[in-house]
N, C-alpha and C positions, 0 to 999 in steps of 0.2 A: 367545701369538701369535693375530693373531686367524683363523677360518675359511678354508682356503686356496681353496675351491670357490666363488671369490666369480663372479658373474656381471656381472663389470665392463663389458664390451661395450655394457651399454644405455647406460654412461655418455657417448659420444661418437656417441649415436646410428645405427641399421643402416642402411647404404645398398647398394642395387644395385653402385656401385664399389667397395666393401669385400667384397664378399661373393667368396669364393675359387671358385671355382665344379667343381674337379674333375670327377668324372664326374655333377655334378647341371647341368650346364652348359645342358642343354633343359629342365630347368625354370628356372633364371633367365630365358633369354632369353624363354620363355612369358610369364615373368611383364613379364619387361624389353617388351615387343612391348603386352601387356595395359595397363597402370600408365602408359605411357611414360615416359622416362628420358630426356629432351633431346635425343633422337635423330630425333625423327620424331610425326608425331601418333599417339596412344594411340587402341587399340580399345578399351579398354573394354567388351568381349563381354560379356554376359547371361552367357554359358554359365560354370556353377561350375567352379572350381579345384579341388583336392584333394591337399596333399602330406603322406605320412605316411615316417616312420622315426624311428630309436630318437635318444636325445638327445646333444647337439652336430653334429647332419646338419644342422642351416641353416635348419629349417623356421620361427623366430621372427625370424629377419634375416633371411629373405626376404618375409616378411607385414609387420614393421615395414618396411623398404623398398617393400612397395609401397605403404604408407600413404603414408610420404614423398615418394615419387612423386607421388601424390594431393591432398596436402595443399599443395605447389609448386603445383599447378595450381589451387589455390582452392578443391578439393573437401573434401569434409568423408565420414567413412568410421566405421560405426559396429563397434566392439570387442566381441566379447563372450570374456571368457576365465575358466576357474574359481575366479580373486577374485572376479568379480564376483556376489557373493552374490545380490542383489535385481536382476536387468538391466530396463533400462528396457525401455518400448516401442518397436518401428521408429518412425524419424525418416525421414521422404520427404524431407528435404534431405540424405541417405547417398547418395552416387555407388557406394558398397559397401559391404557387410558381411565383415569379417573375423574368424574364430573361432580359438583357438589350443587345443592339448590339450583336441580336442573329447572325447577320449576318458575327460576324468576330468569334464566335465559330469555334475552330480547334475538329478535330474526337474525340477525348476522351469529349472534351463540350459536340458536340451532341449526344453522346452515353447517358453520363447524363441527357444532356434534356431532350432526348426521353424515359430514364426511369420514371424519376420526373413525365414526362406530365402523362405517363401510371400509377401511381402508383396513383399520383392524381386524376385524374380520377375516379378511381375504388375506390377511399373516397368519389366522389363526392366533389373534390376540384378545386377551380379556380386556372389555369395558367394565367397569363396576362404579355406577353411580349412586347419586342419592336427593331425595328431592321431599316435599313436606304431603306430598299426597300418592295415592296409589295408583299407580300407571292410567287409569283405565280417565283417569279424571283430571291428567298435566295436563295444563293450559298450553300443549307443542302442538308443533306441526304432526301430522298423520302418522307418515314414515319414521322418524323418530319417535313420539311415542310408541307406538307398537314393537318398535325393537327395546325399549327400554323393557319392555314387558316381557319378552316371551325366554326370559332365562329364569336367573334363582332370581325371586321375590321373597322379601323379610319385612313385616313390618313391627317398628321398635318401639319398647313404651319407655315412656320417662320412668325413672327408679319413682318411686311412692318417697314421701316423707321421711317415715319412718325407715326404710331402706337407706337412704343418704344418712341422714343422724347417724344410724348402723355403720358406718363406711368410716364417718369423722371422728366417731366415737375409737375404732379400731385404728384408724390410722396415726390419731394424738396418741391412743398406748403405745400401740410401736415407738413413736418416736420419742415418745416418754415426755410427749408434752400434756401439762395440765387444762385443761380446756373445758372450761366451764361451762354449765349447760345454757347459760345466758349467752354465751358469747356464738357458741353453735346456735342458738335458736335467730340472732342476728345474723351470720351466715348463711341461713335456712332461705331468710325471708327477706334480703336487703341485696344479694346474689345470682347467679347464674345458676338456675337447675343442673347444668352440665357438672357431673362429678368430676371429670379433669379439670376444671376450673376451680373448684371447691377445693380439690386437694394441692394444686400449683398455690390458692390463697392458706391454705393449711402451712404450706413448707415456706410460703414469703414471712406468714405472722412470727412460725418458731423463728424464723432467721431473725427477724428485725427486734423481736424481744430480748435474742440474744446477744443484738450487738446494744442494746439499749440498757439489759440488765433490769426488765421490767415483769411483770409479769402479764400475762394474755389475757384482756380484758377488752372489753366491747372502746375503750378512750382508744386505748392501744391497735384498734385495727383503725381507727378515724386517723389518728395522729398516723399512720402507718401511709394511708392513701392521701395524707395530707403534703407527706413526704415523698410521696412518688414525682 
């Protein structure tokens, strides 16, 4: 069988309306008010973002969602995350730069970073990163730590337990799939704490049951990843 810790979520893409927001609910709307989200015109503030906590707290569907925000709107936002081996130089056509686990950036990242942040800047462009500890304690260089720091700082919790069950349980009624408390407590515990992830495995299970004519059971998601 294959890897159960799949990070399925990017499949259906992160959005601001996906994103569950618990007690991190003032940093989405920061970011939702920032990015803008159909709501209203976008400020777009210079001043940098900053959200750290431990992994499955939201901090990569909330940076992919404001991309997408950005990207609805014509703009164009440069990425730097620790795949990216060789990072290019700033592009002054970036309405933003966004950094993901700045905190496992090796010397040539934060040499980039810290140019992007500076270059940005001096456009009057938003940085908004995110990283697994609180500024004061990334393992960076000086200069970029401290700039990572000195704008809006959030830090995110993982939903609770009982909050996600709450999520899977709401989002199988909606789609009117039956979903068993066995088969969530296996999703709970054999998955990715990240709720985009849970609910991208939520809409693969309804799909594959329906093309199987089965019903959602714990075989049913095994034979499901057996088939990927």
């Amino acid at each position: 069988m294959k890897q159960l810790a799949l990070d399925i979520g990017l499949q259906t893409g992160p959005s601001f309306a996906s994103f569950f927001p618990g007690a991190n609910e003032a940093a989405l709307r920061h970011l939702q008010l920032w990015a803008g989200d159909g709501a209203g015109a976008a400020l777009h503030s210079p001043v940098p973002t900053y959200l750290w906590g431990e992994g499955g707290s939201g901090k990569t569907h909330l940076l992919e969602s404001a991309a997408q925000a950005l990207r609805e709107q014509g703009a164009a936002v440069g990425w730097l995350r620790p795949q990216v081996l060789q990072p290019p130089p700033f592009d002054e056509r970036w309405a933003a730069v966004l950094m993901d686990d700045v905190d496992r950036f090796n010397a040539e990242q934060q040499h980039a970073a810290f140019s992007w942040f500076v270059q940005a800047q001096a456009l009057q462009r938003a940085v908004v990163a995110a990283g697994a500890l609180p500024p004061a304690d990334l393992p960076l260089r000086e200069d970029l730590r401290t700039r990572l720091g000195w704008g809006h700082v959030f830090q995110l919790q993982v939903p609770s337990e009982a909050q996600r069950r709450a999520v899977l349980r709401q989002a199988a009624d909606a789609r009117g799939v039956m979903l068993p408390d066995e088969v969530i407590d296996y999703m709970l515990h054999r998955f990715s704490r990240d709720l985009g992830s849970l609910m991208a495995l939520l809409e693969a299970l309804d799909g594959y049951a329906l093309r199987t004519q089965r019903a959602i059971t714990i075989p049913l998601v095994r034979s499901m990843l057996e088939d990927e």
